[in-house]
KOLLUM-141707 format. One line per 8 residues: for each residue z, y, x of C-alpha. Coordinates in nm, 3 decimals, m for minus. Layout:
Z Y X | ...
***
This chain:
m2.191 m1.167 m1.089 | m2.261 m0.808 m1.003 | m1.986 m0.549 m0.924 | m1.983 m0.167 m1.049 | m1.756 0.038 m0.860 | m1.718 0.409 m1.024 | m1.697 0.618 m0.755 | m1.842 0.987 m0.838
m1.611 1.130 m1.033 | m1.467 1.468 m0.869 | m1.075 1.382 m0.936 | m0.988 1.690 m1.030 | m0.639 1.611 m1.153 | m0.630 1.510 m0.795 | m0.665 1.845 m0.643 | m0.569 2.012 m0.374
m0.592 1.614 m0.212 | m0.978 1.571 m0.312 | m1.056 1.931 m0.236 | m1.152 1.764 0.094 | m1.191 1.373 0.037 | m1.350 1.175 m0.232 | m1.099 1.024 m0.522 | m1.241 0.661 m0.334
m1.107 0.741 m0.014 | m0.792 0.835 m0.087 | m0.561 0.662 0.078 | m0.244 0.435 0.009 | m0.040 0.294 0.241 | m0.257 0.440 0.503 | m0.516 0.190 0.344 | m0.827 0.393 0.120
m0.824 0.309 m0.250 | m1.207 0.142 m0.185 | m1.140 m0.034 0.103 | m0.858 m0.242 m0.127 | m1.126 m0.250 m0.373 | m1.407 m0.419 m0.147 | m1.149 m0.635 0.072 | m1.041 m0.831 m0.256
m1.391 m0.834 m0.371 | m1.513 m1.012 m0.056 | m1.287 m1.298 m0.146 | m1.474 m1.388 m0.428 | m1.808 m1.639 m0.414 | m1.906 m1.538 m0.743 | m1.983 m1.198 m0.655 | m2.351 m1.121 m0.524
m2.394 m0.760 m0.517 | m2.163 m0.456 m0.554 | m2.303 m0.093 m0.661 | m2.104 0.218 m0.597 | m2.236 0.546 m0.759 | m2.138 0.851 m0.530 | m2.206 1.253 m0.614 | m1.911 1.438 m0.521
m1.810 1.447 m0.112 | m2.079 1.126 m0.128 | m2.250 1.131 0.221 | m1.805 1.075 0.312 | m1.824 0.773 0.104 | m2.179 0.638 0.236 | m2.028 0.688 0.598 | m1.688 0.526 0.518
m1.874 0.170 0.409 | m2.173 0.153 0.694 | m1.918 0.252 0.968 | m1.590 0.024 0.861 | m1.704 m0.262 0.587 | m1.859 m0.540 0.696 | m1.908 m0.746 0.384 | m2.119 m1.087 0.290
m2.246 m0.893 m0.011 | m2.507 m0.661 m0.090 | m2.345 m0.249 m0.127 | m2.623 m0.043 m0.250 | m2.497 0.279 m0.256 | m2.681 0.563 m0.489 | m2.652 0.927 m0.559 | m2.538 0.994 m0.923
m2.716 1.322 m0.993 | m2.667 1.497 m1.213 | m2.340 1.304 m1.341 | m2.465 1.029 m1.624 | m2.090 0.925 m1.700 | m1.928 0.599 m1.660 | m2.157 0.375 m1.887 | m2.490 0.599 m1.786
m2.356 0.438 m1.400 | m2.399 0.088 m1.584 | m2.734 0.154 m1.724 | m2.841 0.275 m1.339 | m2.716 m0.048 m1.202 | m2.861 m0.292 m1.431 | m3.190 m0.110 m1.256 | m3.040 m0.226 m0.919
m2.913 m0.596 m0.999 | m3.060 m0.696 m1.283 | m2.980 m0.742 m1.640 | m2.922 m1.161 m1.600 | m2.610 m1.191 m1.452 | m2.251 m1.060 m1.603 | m2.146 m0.700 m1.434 | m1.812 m0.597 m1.347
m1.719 m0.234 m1.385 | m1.390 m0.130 m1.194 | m1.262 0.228 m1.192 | m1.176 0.299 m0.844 | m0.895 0.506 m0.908 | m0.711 0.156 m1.045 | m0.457 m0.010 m0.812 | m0.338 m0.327 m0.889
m0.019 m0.442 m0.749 | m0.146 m0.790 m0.745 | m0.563 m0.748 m0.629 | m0.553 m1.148 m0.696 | m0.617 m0.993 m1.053 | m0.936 m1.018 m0.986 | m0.979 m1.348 m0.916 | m0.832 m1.447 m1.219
m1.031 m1.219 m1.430 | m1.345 m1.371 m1.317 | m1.227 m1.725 m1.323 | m1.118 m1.636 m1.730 | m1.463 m1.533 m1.747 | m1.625 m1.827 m1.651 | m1.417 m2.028 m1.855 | m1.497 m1.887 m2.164
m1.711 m2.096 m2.431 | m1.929 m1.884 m2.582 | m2.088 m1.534 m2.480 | m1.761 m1.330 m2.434 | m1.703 m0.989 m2.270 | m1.377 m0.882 m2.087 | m1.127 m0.614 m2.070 | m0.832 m0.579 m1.910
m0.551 m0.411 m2.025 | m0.187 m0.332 m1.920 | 0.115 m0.291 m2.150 | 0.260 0.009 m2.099 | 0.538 0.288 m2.305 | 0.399 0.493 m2.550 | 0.395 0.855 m2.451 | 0.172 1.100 m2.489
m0.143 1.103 m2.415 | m0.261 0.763 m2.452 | m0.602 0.665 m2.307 | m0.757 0.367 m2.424 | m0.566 0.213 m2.676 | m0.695 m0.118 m2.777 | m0.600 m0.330 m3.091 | m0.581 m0.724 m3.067
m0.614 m0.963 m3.361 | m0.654 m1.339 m3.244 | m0.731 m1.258 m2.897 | m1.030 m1.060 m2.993 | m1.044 m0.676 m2.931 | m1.111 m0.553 m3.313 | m1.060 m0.136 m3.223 | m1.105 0.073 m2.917
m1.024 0.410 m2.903 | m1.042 0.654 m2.546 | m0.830 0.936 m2.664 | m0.622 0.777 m3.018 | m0.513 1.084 m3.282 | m0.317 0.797 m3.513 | 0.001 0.689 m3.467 | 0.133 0.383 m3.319
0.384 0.120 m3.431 | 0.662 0.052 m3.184 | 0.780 0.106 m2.855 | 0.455 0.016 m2.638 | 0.071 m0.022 m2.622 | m0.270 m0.169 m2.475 | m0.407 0.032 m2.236 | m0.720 0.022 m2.097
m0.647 m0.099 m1.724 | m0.961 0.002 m1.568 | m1.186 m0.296 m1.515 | m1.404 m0.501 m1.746 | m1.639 m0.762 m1.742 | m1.990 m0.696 m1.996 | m2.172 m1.030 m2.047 | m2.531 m0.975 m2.001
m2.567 m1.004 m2.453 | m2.421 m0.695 m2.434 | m2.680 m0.468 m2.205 | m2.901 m0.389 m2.551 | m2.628 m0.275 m2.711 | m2.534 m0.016 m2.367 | m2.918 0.071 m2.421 | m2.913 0.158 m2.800
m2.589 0.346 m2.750 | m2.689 0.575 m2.494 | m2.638 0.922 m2.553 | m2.933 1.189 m2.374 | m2.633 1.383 m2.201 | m2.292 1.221 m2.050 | m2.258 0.874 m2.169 | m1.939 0.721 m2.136
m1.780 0.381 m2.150 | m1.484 0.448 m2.284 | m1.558 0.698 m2.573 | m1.926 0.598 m2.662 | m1.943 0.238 m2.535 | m1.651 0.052 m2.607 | m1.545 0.203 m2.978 | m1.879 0.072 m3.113
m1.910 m0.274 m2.875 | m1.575 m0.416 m2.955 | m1.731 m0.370 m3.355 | m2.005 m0.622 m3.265 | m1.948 m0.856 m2.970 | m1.691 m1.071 m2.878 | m1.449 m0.901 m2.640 | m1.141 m1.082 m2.501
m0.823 m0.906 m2.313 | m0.695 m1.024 m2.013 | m0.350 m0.906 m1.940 | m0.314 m0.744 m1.565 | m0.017 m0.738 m1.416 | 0.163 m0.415 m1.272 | m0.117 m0.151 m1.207 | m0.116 0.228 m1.177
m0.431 0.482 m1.226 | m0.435 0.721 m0.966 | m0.613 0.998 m1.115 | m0.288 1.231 m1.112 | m0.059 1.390 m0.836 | 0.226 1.191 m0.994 | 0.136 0.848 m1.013 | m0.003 0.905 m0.689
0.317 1.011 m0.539 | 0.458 0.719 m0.774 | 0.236 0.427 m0.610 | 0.315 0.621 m0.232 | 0.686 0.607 m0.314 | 0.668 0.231 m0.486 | 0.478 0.094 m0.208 | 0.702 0.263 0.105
1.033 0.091 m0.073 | 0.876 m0.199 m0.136 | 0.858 m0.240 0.230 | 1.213 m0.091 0.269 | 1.360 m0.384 0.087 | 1.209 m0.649 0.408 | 1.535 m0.741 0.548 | 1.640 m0.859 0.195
1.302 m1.062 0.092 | 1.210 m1.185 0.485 | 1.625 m1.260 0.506 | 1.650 m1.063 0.838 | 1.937 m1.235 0.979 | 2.200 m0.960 1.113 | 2.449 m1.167 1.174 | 2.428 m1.175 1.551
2.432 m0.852 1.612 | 2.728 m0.812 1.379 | 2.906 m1.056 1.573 | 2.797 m0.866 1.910 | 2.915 m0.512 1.775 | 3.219 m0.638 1.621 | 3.341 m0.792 1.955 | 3.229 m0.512 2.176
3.529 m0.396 2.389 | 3.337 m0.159 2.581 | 3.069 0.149 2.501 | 2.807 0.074 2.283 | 2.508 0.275 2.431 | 2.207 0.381 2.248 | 1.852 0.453 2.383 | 1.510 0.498 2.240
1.212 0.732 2.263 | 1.092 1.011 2.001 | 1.160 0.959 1.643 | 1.370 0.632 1.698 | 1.572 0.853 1.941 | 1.688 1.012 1.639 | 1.799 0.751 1.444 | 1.958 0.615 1.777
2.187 0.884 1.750 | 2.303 0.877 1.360 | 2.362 0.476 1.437 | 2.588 0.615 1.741 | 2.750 0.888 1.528 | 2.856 0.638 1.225 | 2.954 0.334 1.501 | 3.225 0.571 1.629
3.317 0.766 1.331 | 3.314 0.458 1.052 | 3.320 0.192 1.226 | 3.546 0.296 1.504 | 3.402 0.156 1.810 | 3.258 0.372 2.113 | 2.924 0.427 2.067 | 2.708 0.693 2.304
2.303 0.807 2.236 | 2.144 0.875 2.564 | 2.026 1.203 2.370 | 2.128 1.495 2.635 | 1.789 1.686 2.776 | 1.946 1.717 3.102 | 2.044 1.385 3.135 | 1.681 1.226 3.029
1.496 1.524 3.249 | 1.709 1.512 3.539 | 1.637 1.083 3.613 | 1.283 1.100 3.465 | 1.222 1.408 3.710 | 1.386 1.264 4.034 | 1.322 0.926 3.974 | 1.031 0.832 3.693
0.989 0.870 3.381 | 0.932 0.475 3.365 | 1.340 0.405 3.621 | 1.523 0.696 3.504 | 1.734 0.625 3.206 | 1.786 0.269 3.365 | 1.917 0.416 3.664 | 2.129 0.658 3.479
2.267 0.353 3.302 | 2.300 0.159 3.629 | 2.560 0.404 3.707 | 2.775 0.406 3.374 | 2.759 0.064 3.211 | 2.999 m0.203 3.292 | 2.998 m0.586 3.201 | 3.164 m0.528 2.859
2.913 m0.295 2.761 | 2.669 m0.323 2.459 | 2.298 m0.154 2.527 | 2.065 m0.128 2.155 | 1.718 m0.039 2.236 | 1.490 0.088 1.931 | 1.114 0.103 1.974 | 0.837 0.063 1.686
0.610 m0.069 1.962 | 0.846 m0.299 2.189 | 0.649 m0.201 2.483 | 0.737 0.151 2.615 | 0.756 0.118 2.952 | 1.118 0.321 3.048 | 1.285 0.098 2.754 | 1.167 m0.260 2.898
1.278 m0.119 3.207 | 1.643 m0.084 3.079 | 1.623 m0.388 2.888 | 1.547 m0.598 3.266 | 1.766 m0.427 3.417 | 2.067 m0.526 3.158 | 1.956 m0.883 3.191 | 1.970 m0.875 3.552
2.340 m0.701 3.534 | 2.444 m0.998 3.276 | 2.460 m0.647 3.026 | 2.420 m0.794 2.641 | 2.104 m0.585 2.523 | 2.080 m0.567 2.114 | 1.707 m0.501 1.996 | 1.543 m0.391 1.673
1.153 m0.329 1.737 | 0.814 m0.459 1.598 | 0.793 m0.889 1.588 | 0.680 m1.039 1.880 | 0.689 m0.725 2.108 | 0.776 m0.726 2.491 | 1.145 m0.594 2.370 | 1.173 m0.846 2.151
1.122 m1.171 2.407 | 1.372 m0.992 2.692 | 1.692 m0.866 2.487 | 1.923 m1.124 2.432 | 1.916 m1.032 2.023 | 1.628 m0.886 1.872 | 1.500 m0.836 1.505 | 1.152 m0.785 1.504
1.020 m0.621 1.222 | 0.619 m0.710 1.087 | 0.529 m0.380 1.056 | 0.313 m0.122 1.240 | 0.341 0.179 1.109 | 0.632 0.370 1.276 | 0.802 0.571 1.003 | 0.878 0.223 0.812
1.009 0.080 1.142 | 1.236 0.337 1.223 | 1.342 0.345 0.824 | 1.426 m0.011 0.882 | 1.591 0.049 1.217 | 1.829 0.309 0.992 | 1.899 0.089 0.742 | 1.968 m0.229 0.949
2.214 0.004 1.128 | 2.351 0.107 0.810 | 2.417 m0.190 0.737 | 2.599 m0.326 1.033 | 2.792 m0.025 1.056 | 2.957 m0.135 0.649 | 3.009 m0.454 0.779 | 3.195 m0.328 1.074
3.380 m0.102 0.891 | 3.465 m0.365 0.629 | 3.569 m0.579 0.871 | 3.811 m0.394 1.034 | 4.213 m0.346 0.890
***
């Protein structure tokens, strides 16, 4: 099987974001759109070669895939000028891999939630009797503005339509989600269609294909098409609470802690570096004012100058605690990496005083194997950890303060 990935469009709905990048490389989750596209694809032994059109920003998109994929199948890469339209791209790549084997068109604006889609589809595919197309579709709410709206009578695909004018019965719709499969019976009927100027899958192709072969639907699961500055900010916004809700799906046991803070007799201290420091000092400020126990955020400029100055930055803080803590005493230590050097220092330095050290920082850090409690979070990029370090606080703080008369 060969892959089509559509990749020249300009994304204009995308602006001011593709004024400077490609649609293909933008990115979510601080992971570009065709990276996902081509990890998922590498997965799958049925795939032989993959074709990505490029013409806007395209030398970006060249450079992206020869400097940071390294894939078991063949990328050709080619210019798409002057702009032939999606099904024009098709025509191009039958040139490129043949008109034998069944192609695979994905949009590359098209996130799945679930990329295992993929794997599915072309499983269906090959399970499939007789000489059968595929196109995937999502249910969605009707709204306005519908964009592909497909009709199903016994699991065939009797009407296509890119931009529907007639109304529709009920609350929801098939949409076209972005990838199909063409079996190779189909490629005349691309050829007869084709139109001299832009030729398009979606308003030229599919109306007049779903008339005269046998095209099946395959249900996707939860996707969203990127082509707009709100589902992009939709999918950034899904995907950054998705991972906000990890000490609920990896059951992040608290309960230690809990029992540590609700205990403590003496002051609670607080120290981190940067952005943590920050939240060290909100999970201080609701400690003492909810939760009613003494909590301090080694915060003051002085303080933190004054040791790192005359002593190092690596001793100073741990000497400055040195002087204040005493055997009651609670120390939490928040770091996204576990391994800053001035907050391991203070974290072997309360082991060798018998001090009980409390840590939340990145799984299997340096932190994380000295403090007597850690929770190590799998994640590396830094503004999730230190959401997660706010909301673990949060909620130890409620269960403090629930816990109290």
């Amino acid at each position: 099987m060969n892959v089509l990935i559509l990749c020249a469009g300009k994304g204009e709905r995308l602006r001011p974001i593709t004024e400077s990048i490609p649609k293909a490389l933008v990115k979510i989750d601080g992971i570009p759109i065709l990276k996902r596209h081509l990890d998922i694809l590498e997965k799958i032994p049925e795939i032989e070669n993959i074709i990505i059109p490029v013409w806007y920003l395209g030398k970006q998109i060249n450079s992206y895939v020869l400097e940071n994929i390294t894939s078991s199948k063949n990328i050709y890469i080619f210019v798409e000028e002057p702009l032939q339209g999606s099904a024009g791209a098709c025509l191009k790549t039958l040139a490129y891999a043949g008109e034998k084997t069944p192609l695979m068109v994905i949009n590359a604006d098209t996130y799945y939630i679930d990329m295992t889609f993929y794997m599915k589809l072309v499983e269906l595919y090959h399970q499939m009797q007789k000489p059968t197309s595929l196109l995937a579709l999502g249910i969605k709410e009707t709204k306005k503005g519908v964009k592909g709206l497909a009709i199903v009578s016994e699991d065939r695909i009797t009407v296509f339509c890119e931009n529907p004018t007639f109304s529709i019965e009920g609350d929801t719709y098939l949409q076209n989600a972005g990838v199909m499969i063409l079996n190779p019976e189909t490629f005349h009927l691309l050829k007869k269609l084709q139109k001299k100027d832009k030729y398009d899958l979606g308003k030229d192709f599919l109306p007049e294909i779903v008339k005269k072969s046998h095209f099946e639907p395959c249900y996707t699961g939860d996707y969203i098409d990127i082509g707009e500055i709100a589902s992009y900010c939709e999918l950034q916004t899904m995907t950054y609470l998705k991972k906000l809700t990890w000490l609920i799906e990896e059951k992040i046991d608290l309960s230690s802690i809990f029992e540590i803070l609700l205990s403590a007799k003496g002051t609670i201290w607080f120290v981190a570096n940067g952005g943590s420091l920050s939240v060290a000092q909100h999970g201080a400020l609701d400690l003492t004012k909810a939760a009613k126990k003494k909590a301090i955020a080694i915060s003051e400029p002085g303080i933190i100058t004054a040791y790192s100055n005359d002593i190092s930055f690596e001793r100073g803080i741990a000497t400055y605690l040195w002087h204040m803590w005493k055997r009651e005493d609670v120390v939490i230590i928040l770091s996204t990496s576990g391994e800053s050097e001035n907050l391991l220092s203070i974290a072997k330095e309360a082991k060798k005083e018998r001090i009980t050290t409390v840590a939340l920082t990145s799984k299997g850090s340096s932190l994380a194997k000295i403090a007597k409690v850690a929770v190590g979070f799998e994640e590396e990029d830094p503004k999730i950890l230190e959401d997660l370090f706010q909301i673990a606080l949060h909620q130890l703080t409620r269960m403090i303060q629930d816990a109290n008369p």
